[in-house]
C-alpha positions as CSV (number, residue, x, y, z in Angstrom):
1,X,-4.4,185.2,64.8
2,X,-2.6,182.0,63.4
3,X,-0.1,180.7,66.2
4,X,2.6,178.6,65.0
5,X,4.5,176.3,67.6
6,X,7.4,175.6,68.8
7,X,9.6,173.7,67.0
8,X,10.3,170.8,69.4
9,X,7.0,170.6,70.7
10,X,5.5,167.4,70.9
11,X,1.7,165.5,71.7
12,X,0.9,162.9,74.3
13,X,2.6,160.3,72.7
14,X,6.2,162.8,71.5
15,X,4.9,163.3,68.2
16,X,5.9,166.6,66.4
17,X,2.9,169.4,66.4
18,X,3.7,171.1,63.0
19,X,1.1,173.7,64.1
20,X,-1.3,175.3,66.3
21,X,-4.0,177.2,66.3
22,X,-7.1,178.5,68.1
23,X,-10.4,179.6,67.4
24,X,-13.9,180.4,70.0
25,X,-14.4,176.6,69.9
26,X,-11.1,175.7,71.3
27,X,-7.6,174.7,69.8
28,X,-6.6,173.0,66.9
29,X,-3.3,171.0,65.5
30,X,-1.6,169.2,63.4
31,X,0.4,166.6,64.0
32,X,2.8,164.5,62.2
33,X,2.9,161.1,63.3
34,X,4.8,158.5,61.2
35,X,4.0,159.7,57.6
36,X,0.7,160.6,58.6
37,X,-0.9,163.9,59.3
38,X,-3.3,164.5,62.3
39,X,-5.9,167.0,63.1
40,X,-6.8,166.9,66.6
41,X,-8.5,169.2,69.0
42,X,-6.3,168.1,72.2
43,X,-3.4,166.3,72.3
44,X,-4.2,162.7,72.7
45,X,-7.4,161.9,70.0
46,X,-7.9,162.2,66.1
47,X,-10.4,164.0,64.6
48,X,-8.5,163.1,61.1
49,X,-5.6,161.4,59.8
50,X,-4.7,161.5,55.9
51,X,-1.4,159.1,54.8
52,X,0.2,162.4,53.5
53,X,1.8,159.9,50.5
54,X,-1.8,158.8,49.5
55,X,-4.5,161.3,50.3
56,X,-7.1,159.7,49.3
57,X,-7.1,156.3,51.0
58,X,-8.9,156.8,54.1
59,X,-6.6,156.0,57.2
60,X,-9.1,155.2,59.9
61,X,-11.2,152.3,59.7
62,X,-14.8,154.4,60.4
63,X,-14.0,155.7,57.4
64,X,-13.6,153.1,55.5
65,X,-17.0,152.1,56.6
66,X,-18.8,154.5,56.2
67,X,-17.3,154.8,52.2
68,X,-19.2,151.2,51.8
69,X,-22.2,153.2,51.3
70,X,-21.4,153.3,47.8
71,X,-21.7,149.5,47.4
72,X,-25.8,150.6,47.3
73,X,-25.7,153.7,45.4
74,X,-24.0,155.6,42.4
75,X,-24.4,158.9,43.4
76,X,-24.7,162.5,41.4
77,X,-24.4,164.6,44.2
78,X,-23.1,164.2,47.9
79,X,-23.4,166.2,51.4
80,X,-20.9,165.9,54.3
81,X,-21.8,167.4,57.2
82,X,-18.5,168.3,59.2
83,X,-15.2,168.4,56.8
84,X,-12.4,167.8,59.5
85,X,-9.0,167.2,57.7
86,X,-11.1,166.2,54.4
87,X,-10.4,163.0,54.5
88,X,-13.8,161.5,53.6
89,X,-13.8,164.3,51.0
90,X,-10.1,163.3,49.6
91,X,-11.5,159.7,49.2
92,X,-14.7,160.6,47.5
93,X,-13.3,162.8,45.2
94,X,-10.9,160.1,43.6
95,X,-13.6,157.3,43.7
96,X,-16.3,159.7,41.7
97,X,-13.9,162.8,40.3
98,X,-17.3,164.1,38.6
99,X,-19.7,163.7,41.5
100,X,-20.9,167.3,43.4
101,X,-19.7,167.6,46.6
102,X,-20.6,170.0,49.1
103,X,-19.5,170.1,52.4
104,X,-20.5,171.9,55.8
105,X,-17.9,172.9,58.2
106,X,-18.6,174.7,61.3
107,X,-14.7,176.3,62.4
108,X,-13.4,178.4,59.2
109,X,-10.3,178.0,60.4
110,X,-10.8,173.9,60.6
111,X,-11.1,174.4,56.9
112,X,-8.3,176.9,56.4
113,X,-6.1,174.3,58.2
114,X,-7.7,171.7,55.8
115,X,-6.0,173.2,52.8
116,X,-2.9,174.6,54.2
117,X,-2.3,171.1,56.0
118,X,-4.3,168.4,54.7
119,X,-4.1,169.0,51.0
120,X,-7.7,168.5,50.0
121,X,-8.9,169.1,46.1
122,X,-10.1,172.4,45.5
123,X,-12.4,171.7,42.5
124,X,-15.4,173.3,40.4
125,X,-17.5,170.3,41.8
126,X,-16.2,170.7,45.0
127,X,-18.0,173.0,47.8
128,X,-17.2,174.1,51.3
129,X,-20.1,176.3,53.3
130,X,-18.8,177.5,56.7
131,X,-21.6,177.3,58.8
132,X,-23.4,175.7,61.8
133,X,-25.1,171.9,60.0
134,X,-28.1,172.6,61.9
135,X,-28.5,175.5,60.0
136,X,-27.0,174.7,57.0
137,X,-29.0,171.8,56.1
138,X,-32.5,173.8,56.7
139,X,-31.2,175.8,53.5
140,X,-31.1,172.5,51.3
141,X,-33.6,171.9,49.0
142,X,-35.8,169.1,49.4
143,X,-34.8,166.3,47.3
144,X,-31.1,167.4,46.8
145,X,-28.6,165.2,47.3
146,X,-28.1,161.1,47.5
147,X,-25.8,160.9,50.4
148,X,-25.6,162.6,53.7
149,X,-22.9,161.8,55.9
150,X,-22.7,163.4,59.1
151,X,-19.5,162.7,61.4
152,X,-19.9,166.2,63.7
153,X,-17.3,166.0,66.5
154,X,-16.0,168.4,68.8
155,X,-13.4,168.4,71.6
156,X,-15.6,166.3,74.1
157,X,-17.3,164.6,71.7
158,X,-19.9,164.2,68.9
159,X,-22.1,166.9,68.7
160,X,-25.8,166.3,70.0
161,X,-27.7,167.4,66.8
162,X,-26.2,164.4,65.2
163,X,-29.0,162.2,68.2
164,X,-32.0,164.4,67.8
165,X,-35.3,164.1,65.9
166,X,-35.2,167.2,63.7
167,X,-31.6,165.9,62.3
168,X,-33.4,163.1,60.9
169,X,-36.1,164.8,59.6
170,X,-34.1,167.5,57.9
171,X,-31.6,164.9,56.3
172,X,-35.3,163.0,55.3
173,X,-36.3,166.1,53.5
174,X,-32.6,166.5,51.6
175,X,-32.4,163.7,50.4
176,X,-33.8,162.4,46.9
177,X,-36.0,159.0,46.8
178,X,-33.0,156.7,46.4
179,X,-30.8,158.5,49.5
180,X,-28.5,157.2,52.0
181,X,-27.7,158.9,55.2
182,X,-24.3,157.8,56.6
183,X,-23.7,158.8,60.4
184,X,-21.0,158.2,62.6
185,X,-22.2,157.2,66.2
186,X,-19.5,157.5,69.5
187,X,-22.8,154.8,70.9
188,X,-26.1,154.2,69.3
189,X,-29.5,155.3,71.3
190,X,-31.3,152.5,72.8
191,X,-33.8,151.1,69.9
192,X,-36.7,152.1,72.2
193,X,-35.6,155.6,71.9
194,X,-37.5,158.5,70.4
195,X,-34.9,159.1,68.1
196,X,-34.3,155.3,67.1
197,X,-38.3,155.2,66.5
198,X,-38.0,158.6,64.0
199,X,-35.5,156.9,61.6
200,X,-37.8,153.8,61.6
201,X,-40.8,156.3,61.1
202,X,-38.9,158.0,57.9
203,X,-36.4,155.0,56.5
204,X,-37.0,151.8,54.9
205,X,-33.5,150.3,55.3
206,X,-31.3,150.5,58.5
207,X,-28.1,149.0,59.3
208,X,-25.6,149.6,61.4
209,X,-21.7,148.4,61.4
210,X,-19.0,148.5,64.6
211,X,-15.7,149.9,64.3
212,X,-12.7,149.2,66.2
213,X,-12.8,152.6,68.0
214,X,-15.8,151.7,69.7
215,X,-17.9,154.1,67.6
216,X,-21.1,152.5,65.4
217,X,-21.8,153.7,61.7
218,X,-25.4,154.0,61.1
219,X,-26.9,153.4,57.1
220,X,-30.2,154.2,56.9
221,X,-31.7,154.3,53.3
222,X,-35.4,155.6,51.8
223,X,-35.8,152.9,49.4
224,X,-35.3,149.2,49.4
225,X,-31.6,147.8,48.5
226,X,-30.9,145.5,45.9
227,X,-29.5,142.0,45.8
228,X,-26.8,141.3,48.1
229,X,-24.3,139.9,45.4
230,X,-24.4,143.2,43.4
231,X,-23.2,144.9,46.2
232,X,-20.5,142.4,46.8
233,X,-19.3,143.6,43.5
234,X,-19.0,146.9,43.9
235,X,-17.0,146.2,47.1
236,X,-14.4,144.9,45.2
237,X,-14.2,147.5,42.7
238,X,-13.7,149.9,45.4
239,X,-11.0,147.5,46.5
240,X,-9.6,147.5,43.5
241,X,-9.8,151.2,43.4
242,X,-8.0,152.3,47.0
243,X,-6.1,149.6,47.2
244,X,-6.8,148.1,50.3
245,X,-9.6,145.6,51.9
246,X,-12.9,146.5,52.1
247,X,-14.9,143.0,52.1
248,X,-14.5,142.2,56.0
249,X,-15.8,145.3,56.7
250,X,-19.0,145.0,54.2
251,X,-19.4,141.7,56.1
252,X,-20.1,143.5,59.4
253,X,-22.9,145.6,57.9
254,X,-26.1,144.1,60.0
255,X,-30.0,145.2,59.4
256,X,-31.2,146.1,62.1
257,X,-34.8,147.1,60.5
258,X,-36.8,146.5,57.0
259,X,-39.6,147.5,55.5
260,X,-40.3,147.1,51.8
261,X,-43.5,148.8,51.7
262,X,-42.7,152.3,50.2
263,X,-44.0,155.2,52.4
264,X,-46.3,157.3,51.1
């Protein structure tokens, strides 16, 4: 059952909640906060925020980030593992309005209050599986798609597939020779780690960028990049195309491992 609130009731910070509802994973609202619109799972932290005048131009800075992956790669066909508000989905659908795009959402009712709320494109070239990722992803053909991006959060915190060996090996698998996976890290795993040492195992090219929330965006790609000043240009188209500054974030992007021998 949908439950709508109260009319003056507010969040931490005496922001209107618009609405409420619940599901077996906990709550969910939406919250208007100075012409933006929130989804959060408790009352004091996003999970999304769309500027309900531009859709499409990605409000938090992680996101922005993590849309810099397309400074490497032109890609046919996309996968986003966790669809929250849309957000990332709003933002790649105006940058590549022909790409395929298929997202994996865990809480149906995340998504329902995705479109009711968040107004995210409902397109040919546009598809939402409700489903666990973990699951999902073992369904994907081998070879499939050119970017994963994987930003799984729940209540109290990222979800613990997004840190384990077989994630990485799935998302190997799904991807085509040229793919990019894009994940968005509350902390990154010591680079000692098992799972550190399985991306280095599968993935040519790794990189990893800081936001200002704290959190670490991870690029890890399965074929060598190519010159640097290339990329730089396609940074400032994507300027050009949202409208806002991209270029100090592509500057943070840092290798953290190489290896231009292709894997057999």
């Amino acid at each position: 059952m949908l439950i709508i609130s109260h009319i003056n009731e507010k969040d931490f910070f005496g922001n209107p909640i618009i609405y409420r509802t619940n599901d077996q994973w906990g709550e969910i609202m939406v919250i208007d906060r100075k012409g933006c619109r929130v989804l959060a799972f408790d009352p004091i932290y996003e999970q999304s925020c769309i500027d309900l005048k531009k859709p499409h131009i990605p409000v938090h800075e992680y996101t922005q980030i993590m849309l810099l992956v397309l400074a490497f790669i032109k890609p046919q066909h996309i996968t986003i593992l966790g669809l929250g508000g849309g957000c990332l989905l709003h933002c790649l659908n105006y940058l590549l309005p022909q790409c395929t795009l298929f997202s994996v959402e865990l809480r149906e009712k995340v998504y329902e209050v995705a479109l009711n709320f968040f107004l995210i494109p409902t397109k040919n070239n546009i598809n939402v599986f409700i489903s666990d990722a973990q699951l999902a992803i073992r369904r994907c053909e081998d070879k499939s798609t050119q970017i994963i991006f994987a930003d799984m959060y729940q209540r109290y915190g990222m979800k613990p597939y997004q840190m384990q060996k077989k994630f990485i090996q799935q998302c190997y698998r799904v991807l085509d020779d040229t793919g990019w996976l894009v994940v968005n890290y509350h902390q990154l795993p010591e680079f000692n780690s098992s799972f550190i040492q399985c991306l280095l195992r599968n993935f040519i090219e790794i990189y990893i960028c800081p936001a200002f929330s704290g959190n670490y965006i991870l690029f890890a790609s399965k074929s060598p990049i190519g010159p640097r000043n290339k990329q730089k240009i396609r940074v400032f188209e994507l300027e050009k195309q949202l409208n806002i500054k991209l270029d100090h974030l592509f500057k943070r992007i840092t290798p953290i491992y190489s290896n231009k021998e292709v894997k057999p």
